[in-house]
ChimeraX commands (.cxc) that place a marker at each C-alpha (Angstrom):
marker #1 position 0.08,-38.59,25.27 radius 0.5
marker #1 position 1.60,-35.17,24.25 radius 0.5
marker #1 position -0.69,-32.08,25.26 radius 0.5
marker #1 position -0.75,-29.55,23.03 radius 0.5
marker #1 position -1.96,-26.33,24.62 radius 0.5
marker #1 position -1.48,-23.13,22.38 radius 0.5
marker #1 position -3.10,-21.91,19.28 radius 0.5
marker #1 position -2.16,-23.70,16.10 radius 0.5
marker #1 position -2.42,-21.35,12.89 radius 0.5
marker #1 position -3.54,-23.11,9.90 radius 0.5
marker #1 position -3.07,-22.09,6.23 radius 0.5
marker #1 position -4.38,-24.05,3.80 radius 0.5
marker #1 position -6.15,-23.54,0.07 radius 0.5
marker #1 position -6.20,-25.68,-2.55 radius 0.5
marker #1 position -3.56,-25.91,-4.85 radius 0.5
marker #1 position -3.32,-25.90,-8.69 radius 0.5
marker #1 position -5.10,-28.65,-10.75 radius 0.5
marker #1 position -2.18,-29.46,-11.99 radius 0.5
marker #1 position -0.60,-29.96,-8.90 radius 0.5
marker #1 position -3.06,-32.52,-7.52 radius 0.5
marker #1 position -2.86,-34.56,-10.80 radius 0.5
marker #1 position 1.01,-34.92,-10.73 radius 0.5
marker #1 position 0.72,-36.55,-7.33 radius 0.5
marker #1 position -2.55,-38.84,-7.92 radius 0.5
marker #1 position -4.33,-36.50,-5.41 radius 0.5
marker #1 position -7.52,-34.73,-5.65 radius 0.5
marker #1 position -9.20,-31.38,-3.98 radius 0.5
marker #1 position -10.44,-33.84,-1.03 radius 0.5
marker #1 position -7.15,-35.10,-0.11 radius 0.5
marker #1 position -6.09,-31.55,0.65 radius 0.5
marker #1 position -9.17,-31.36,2.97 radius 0.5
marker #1 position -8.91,-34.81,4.50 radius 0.5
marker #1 position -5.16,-33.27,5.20 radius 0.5
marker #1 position -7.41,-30.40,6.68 radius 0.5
marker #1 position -9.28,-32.58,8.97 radius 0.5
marker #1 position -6.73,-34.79,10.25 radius 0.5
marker #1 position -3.98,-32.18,10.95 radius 0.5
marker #1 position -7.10,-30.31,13.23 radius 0.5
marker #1 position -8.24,-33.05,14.45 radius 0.5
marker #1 position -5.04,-34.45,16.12 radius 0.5
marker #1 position -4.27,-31.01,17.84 radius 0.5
marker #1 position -8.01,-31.43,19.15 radius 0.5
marker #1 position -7.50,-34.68,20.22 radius 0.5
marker #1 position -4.35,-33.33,22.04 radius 0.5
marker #1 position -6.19,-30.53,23.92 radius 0.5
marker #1 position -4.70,-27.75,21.31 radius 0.5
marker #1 position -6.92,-24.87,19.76 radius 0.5
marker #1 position -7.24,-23.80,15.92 radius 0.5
marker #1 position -6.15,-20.15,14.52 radius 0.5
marker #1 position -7.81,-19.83,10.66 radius 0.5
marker #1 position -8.08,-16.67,8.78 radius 0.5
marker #1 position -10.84,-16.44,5.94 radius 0.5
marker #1 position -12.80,-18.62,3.71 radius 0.5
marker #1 position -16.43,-18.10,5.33 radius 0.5
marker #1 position -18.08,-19.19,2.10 radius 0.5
marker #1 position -21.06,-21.90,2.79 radius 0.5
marker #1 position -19.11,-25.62,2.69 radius 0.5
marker #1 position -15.48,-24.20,3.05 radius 0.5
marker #1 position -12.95,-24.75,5.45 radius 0.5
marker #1 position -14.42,-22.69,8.31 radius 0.5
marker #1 position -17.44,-24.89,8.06 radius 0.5
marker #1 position -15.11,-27.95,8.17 radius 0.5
marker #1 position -13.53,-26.96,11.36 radius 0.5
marker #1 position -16.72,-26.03,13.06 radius 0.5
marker #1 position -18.28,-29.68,12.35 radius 0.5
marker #1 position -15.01,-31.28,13.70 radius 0.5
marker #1 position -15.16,-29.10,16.79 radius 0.5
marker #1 position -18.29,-30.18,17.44 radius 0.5
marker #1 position -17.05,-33.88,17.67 radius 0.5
marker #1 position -13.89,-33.05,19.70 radius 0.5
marker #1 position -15.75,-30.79,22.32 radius 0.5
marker #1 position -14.83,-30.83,26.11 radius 0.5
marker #1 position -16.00,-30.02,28.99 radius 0.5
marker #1 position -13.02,-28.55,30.73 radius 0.5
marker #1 position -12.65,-26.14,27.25 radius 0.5
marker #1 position -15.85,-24.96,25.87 radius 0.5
marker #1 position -15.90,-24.68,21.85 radius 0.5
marker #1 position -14.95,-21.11,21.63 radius 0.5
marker #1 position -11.63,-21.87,23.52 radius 0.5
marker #1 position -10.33,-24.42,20.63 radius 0.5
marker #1 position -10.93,-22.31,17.40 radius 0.5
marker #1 position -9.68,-18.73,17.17 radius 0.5
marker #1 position -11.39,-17.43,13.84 radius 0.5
marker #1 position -9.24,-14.24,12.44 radius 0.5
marker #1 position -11.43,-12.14,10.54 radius 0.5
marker #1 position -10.06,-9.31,7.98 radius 0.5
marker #1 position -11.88,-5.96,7.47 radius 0.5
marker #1 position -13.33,-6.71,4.36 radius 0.5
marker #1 position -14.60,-10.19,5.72 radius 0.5
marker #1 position -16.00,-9.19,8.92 radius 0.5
marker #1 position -18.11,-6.00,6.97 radius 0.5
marker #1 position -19.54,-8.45,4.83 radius 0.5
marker #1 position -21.14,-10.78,7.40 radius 0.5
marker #1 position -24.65,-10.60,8.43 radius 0.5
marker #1 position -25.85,-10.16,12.06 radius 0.5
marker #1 position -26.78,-13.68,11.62 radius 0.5
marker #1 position -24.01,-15.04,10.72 radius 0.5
marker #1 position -21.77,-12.96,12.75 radius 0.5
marker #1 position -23.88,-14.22,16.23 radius 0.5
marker #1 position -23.22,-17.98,15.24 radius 0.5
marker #1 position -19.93,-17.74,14.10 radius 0.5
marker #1 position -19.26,-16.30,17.93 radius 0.5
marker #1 position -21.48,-18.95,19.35 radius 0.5
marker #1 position -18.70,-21.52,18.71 radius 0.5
marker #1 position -15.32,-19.79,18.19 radius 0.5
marker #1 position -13.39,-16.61,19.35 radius 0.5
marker #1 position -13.57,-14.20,16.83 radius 0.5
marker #1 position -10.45,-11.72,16.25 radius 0.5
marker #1 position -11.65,-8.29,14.52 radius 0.5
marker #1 position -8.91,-6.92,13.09 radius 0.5
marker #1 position -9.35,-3.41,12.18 radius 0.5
marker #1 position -8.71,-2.05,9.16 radius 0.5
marker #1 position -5.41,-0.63,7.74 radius 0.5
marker #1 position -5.01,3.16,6.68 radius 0.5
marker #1 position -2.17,3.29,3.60 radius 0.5
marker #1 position 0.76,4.79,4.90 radius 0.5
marker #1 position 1.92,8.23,3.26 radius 0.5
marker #1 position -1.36,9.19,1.53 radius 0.5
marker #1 position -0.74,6.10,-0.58 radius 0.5
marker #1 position -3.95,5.06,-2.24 radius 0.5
marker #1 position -4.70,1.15,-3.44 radius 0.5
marker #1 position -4.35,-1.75,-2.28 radius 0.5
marker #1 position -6.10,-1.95,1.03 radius 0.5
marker #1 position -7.94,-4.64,0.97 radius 0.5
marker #1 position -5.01,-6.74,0.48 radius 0.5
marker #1 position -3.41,-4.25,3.09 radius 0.5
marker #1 position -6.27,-5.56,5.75 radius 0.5
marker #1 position -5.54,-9.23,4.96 radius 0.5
marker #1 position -1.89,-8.71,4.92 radius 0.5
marker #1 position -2.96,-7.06,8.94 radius 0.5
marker #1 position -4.78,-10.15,9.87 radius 0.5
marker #1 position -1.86,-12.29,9.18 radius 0.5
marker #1 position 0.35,-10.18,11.67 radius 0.5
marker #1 position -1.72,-10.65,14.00 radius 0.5
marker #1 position -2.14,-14.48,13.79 radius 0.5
marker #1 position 1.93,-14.51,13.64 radius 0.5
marker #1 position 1.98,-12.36,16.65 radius 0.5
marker #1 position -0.60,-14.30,18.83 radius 0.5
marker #1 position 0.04,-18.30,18.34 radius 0.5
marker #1 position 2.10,-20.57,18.83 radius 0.5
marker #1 position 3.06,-22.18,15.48 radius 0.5
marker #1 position 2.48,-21.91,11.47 radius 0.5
marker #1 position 1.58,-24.51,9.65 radius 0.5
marker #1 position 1.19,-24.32,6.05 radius 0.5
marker #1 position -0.74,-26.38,3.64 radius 0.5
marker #1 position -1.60,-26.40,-0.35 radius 0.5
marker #1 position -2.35,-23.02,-1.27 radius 0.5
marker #1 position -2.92,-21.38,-4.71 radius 0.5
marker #1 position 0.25,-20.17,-6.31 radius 0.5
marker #1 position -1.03,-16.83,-8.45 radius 0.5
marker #1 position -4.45,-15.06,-9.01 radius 0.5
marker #1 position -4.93,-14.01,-5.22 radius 0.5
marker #1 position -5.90,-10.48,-3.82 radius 0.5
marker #1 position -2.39,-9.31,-2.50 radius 0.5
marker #1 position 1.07,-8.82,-3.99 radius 0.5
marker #1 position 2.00,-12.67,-2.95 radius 0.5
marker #1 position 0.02,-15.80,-2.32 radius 0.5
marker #1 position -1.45,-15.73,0.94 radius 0.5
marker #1 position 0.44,-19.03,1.98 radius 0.5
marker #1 position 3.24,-17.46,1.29 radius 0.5
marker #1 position 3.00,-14.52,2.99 radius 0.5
marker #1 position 1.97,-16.44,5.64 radius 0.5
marker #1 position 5.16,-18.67,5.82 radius 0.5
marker #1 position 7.11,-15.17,5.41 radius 0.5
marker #1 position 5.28,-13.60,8.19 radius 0.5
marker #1 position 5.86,-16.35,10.25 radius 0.5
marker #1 position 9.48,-16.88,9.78 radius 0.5
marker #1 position 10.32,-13.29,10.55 radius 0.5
marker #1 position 8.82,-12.94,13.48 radius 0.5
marker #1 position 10.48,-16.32,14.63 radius 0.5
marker #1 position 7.46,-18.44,14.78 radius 0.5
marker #1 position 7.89,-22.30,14.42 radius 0.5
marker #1 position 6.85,-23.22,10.50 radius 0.5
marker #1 position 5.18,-26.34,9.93 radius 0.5
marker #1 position 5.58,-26.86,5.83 radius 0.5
marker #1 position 3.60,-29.98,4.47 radius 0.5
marker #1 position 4.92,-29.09,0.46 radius 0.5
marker #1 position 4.14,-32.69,-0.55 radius 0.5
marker #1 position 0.62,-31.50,-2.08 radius 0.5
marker #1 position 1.85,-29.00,-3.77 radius 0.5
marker #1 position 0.73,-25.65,-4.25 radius 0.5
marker #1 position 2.26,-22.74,-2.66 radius 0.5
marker #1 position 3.41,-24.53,0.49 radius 0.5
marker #1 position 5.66,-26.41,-1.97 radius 0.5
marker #1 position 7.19,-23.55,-3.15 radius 0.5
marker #1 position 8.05,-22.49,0.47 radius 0.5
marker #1 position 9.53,-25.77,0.94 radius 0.5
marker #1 position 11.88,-25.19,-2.03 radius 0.5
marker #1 position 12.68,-21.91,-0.88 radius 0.5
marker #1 position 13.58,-23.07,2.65 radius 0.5
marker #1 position 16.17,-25.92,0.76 radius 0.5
marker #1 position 17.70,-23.09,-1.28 radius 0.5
marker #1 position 15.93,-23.61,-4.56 radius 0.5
marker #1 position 13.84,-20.55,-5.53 radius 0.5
marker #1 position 10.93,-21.19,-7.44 radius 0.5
marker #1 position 9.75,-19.68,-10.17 radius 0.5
marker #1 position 6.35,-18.53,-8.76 radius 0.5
marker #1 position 8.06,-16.22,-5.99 radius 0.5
marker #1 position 9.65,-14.34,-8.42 radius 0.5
marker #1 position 7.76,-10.98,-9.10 radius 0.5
marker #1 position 8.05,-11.63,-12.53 radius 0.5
marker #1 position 5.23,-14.90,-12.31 radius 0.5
marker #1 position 3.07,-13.28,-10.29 radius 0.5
marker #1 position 3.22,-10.07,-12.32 radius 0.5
marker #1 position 1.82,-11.90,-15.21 radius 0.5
marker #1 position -0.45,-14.41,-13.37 radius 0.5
marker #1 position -1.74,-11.64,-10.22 radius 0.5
marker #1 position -4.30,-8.81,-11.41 radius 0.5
marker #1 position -3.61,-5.98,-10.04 radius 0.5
marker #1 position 0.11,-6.96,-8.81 radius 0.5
marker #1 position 2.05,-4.13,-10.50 radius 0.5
marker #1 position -0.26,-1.28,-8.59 radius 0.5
marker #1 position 0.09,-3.55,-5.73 radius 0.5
marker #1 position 3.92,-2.87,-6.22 radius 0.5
marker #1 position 3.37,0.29,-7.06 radius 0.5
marker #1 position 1.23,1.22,-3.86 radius 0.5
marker #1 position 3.99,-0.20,-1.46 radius 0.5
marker #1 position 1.39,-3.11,-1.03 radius 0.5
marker #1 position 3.65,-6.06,0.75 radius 0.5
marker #1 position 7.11,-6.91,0.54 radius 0.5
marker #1 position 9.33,-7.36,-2.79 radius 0.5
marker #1 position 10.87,-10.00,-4.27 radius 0.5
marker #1 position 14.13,-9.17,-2.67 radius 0.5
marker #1 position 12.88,-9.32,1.24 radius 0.5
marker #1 position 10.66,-12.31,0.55 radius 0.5
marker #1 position 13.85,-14.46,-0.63 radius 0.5
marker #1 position 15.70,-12.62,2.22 radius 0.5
marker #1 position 13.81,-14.62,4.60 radius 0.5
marker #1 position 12.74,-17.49,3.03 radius 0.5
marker #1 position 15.58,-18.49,1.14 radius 0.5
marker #1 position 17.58,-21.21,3.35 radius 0.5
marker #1 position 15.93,-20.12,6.22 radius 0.5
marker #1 position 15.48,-22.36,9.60 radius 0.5
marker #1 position 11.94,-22.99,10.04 radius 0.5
marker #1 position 12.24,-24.05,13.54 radius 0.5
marker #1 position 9.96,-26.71,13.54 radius 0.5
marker #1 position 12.01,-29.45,15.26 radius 0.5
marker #1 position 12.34,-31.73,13.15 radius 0.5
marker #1 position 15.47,-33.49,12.01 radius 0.5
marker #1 position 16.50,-33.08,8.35 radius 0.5
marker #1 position 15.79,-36.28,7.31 radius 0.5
marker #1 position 11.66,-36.10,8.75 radius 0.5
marker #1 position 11.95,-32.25,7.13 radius 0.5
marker #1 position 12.60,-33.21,4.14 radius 0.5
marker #1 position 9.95,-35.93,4.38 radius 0.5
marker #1 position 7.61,-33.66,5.33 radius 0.5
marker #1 position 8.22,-31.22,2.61 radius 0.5
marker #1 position 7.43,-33.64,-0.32 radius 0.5
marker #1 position 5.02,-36.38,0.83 radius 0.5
marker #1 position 1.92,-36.95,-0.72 radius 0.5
marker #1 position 1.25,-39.43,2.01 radius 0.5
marker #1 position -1.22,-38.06,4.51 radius 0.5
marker #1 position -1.06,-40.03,7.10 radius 0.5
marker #1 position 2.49,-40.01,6.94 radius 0.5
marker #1 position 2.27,-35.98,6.63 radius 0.5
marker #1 position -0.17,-35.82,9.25 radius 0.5
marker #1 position 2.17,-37.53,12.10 radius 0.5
marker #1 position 5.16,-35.36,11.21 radius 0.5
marker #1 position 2.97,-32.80,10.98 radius 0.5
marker #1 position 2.01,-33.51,14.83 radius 0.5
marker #1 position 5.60,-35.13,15.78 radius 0.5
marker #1 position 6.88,-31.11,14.84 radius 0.5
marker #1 position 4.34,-29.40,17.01 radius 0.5
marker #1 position 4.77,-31.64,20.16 radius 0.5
marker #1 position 8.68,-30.80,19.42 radius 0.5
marker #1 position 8.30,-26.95,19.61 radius 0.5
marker #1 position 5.80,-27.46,22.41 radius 0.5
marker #1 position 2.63,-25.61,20.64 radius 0.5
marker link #1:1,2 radius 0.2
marker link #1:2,3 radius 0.2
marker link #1:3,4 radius 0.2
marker link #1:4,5 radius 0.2
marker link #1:5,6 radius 0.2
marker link #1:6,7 radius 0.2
marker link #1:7,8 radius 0.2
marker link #1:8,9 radius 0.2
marker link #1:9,10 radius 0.2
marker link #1:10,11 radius 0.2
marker link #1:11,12 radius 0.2
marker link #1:12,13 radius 0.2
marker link #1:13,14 radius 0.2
marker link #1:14,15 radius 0.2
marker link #1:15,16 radius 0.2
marker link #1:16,17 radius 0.2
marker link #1:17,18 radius 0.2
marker link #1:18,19 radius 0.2
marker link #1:19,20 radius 0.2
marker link #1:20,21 radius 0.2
marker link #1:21,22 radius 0.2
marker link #1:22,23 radius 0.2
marker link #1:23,24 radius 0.2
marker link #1:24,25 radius 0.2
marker link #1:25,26 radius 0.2
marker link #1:26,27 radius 0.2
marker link #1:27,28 radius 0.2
marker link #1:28,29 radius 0.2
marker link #1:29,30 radius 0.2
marker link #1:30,31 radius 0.2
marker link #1:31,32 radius 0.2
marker link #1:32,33 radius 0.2
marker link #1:33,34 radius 0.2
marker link #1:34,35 radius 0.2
marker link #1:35,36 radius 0.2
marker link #1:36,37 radius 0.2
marker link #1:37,38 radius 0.2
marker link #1:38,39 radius 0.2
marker link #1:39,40 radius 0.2
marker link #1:40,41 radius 0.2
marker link #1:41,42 radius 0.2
marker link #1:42,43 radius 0.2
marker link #1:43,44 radius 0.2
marker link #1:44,45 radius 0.2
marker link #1:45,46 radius 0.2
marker link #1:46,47 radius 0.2
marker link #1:47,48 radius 0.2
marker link #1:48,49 radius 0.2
marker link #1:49,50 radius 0.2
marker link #1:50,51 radius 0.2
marker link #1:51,52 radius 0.2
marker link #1:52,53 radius 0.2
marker link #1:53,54 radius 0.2
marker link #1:54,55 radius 0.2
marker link #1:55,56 radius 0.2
marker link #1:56,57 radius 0.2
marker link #1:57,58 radius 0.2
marker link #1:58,59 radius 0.2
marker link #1:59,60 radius 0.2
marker link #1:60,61 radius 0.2
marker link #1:61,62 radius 0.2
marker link #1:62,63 radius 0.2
marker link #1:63,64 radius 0.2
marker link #1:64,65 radius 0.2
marker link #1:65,66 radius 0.2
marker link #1:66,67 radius 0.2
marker link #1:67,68 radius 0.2
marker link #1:68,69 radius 0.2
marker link #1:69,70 radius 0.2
marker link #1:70,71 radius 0.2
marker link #1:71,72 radius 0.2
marker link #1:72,73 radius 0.2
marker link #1:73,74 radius 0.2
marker link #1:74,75 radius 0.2
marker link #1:75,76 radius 0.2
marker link #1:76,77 radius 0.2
marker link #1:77,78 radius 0.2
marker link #1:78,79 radius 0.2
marker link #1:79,80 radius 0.2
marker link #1:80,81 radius 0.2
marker link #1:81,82 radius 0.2
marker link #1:82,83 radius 0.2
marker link #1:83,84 radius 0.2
marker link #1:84,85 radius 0.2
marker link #1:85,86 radius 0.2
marker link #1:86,87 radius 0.2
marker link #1:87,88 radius 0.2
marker link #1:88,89 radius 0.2
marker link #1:89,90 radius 0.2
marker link #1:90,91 radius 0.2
marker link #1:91,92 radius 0.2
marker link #1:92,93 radius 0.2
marker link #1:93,94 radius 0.2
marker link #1:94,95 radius 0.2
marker link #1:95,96 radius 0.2
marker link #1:96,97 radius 0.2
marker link #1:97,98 radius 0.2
marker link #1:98,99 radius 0.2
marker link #1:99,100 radius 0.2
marker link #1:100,101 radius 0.2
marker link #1:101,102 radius 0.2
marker link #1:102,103 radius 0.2
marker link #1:103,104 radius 0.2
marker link #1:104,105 radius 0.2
marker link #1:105,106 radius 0.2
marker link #1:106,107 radius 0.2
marker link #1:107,108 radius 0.2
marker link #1:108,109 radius 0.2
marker link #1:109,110 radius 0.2
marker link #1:110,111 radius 0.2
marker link #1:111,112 radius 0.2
marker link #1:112,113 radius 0.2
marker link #1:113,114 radius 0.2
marker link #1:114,115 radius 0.2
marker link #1:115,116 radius 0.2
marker link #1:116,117 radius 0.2
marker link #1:117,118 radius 0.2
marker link #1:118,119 radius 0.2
marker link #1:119,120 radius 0.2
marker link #1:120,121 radius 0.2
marker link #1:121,122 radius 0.2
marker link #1:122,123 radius 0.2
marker link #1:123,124 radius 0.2
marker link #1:124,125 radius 0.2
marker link #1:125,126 radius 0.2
marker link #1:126,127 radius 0.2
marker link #1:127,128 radius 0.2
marker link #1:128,129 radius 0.2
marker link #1:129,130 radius 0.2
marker link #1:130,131 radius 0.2
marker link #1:131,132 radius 0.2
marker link #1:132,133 radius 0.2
marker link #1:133,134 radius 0.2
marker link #1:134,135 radius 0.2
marker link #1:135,136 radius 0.2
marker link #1:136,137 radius 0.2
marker link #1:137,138 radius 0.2
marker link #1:138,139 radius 0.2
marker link #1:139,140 radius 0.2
marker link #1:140,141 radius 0.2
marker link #1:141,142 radius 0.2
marker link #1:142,143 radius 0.2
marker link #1:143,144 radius 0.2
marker link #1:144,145 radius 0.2
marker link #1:145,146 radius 0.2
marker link #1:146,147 radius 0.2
marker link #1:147,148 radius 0.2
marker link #1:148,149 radius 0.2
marker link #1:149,150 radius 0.2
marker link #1:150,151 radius 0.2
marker link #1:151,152 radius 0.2
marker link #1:152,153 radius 0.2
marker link #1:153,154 radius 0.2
marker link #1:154,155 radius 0.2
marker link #1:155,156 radius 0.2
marker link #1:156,157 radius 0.2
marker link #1:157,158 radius 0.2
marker link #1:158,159 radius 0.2
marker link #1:159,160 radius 0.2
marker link #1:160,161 radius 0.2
marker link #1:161,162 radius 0.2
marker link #1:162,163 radius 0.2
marker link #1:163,164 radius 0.2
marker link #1:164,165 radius 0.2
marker link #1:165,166 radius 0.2
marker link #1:166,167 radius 0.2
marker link #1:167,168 radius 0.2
marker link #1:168,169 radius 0.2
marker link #1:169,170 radius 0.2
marker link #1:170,171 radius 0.2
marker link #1:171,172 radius 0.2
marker link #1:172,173 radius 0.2
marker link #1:173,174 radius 0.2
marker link #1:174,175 radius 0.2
marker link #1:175,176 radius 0.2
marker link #1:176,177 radius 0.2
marker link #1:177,178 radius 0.2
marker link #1:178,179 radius 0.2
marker link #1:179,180 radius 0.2
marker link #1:180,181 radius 0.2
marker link #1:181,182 radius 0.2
marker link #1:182,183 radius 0.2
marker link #1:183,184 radius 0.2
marker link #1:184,185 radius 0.2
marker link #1:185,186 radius 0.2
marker link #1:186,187 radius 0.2
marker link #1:187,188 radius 0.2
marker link #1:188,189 radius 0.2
marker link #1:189,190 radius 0.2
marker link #1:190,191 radius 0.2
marker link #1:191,192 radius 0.2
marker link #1:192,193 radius 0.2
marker link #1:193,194 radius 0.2
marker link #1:194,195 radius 0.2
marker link #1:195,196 radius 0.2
marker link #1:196,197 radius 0.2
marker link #1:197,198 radius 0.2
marker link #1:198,199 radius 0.2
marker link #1:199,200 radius 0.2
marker link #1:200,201 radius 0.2
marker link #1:201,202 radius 0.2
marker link #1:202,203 radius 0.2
marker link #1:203,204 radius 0.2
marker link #1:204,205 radius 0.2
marker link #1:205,206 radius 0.2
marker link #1:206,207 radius 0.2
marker link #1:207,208 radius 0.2
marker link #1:208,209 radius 0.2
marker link #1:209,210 radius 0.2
marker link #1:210,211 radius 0.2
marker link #1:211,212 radius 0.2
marker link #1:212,213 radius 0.2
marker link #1:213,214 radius 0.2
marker link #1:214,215 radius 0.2
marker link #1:215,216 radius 0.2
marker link #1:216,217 radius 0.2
marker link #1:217,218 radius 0.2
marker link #1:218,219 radius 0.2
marker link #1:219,220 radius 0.2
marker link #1:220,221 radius 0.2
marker link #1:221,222 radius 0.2
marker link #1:222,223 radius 0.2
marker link #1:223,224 radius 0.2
marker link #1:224,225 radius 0.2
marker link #1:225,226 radius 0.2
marker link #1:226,227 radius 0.2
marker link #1:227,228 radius 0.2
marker link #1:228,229 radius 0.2
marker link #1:229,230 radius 0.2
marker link #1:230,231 radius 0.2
marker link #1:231,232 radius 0.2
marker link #1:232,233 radius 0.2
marker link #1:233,234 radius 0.2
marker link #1:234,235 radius 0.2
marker link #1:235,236 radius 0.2
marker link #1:236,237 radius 0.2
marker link #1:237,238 radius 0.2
marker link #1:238,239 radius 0.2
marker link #1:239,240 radius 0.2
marker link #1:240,241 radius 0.2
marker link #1:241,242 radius 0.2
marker link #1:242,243 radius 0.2
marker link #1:243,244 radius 0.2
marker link #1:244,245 radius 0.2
marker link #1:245,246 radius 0.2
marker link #1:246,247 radius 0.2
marker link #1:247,248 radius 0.2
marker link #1:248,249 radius 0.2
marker link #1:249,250 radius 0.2
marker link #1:250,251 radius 0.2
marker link #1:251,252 radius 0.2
marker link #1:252,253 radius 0.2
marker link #1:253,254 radius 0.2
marker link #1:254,255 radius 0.2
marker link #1:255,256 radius 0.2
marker link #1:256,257 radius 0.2
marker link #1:257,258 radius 0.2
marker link #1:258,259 radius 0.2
marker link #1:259,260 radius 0.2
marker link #1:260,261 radius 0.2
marker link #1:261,262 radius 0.2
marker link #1:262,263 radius 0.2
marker link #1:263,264 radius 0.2
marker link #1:264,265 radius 0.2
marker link #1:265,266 radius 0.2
marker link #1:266,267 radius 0.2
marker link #1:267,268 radius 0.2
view
């Protein structure tokens, strides 16, 4: 069996209702997806990067009950789960819940981001925008999952930015777009079809805040986002036919083993 020994960075976030109903799927298909995609890299001696979501029954929680299932001797529980935490995330927590959270995972503090040029706004999504540098700096692979489309706090869905991230600094990305959601966009954008949503125009209407965002230097613009999404090579090592599998089945299990088949391939 394939060992998989860096960290695997995980996006994922539900997608739009709508989404879901068009393929027959529901909110717990996306975390079943979740599950399975962490579970195989446990079960293959890999280690979980996730940024965010420390709200009581969300993903964070998910991944701590798994690890508990897939612990090891040889690689004690806070070797297989980085947990990236943003400024505004980290502040927030308790003393409590700050001392579990390290009882089980490696927690990575990233500091928080000063606006550059005396430019005011925008820095929360500024320290979330940090955190994902940092996950694209230190692991192995991206992969990318679901994901809300509009209404987040920065200038561009954070799966997107993620993918983005990712790409330009090189990073093998791992797109399962057949759920829908803003991985499906990337997936679009990686065949040459731009979708509506990553136009600055959607999110302008759908995205509080997105035109001081703009305005604040928060992020990258329309033009630089297509500049290296659009057609890019995601590296993942896949063939084009299992790529193009990958990006639009709503078949987990199938999306689960190419999900795996890629990351043994680029040696995560």
């Amino acid at each position: 069996m394939s060992r998989l020994d860096g960290a695997v960075a995980v996006s994922v976030s539900e997608p739009p209702e709508r989404d879901l109903e068009e393929r027959g799927l529901s909110k717990d298909h996306v975390r079943h997806a979740f599950i399975e995609v962490c579970r195989q890299v446990f079960a293959r001696g890999g280690s979980i990067a996730y940024g965010g979501d420390l709200r009581r029954g969300g993903y964070t929680d998910t991944l701590l009950a798994l690890l508990r299932t897939y612990s090891r001797a040889d690689r004690p529980a806070r070797q297989r789960v980085q947990q990236y935490l943003a400024w505004p995330v980290w502040t927030r927590m308790t003393d409590d819940e700050a001392e579990s959270l390290a009882a089980l995972t490696t927690v990575v503090e990233v500091p928080a981001v000063d606006p550059p040029d005396g430019r005011d706004g925008g820095s929360e999504a500024r320290d979330y925008s940090a955190m994902r540098e940092a996950m694209a700096k230190e692991t192995a692979a991206r992969v990318v999952l679901g994901g809300r489309t509009s209404g987040q706090v920065g200038r561009w869905p954070g799966v997107v930015e993620e993918a983005y991230l990712a790409l330009r600094a090189r990073q093998p990305l791992v797109v399962a777009g057949g759920i829908g959601g803003a991985a499906d966009c990337v997936a679009r954008a990686l065949r040459g079809d731009w979708p509506a949503e990553l136009t600055a125009h959607f999110q302008a209407t759908r995205t509080r805040g997105h035109d001081a965002l703009a305005a604040a230097g928060v992020g990258p613009d329309e033009a630089e986002v297509r500049r290296v999404l659009l057609g890019a090579n995601p590296r993942d090592g896949l063939d084009q036919s299992a790529r193009h599998a990958l990006h639009g089945t709503a078949d987990l299990d199938l999306l689960v083993s190419l999900v795996l088949r890629s990351l043994v391939r680029v040696g995560a």
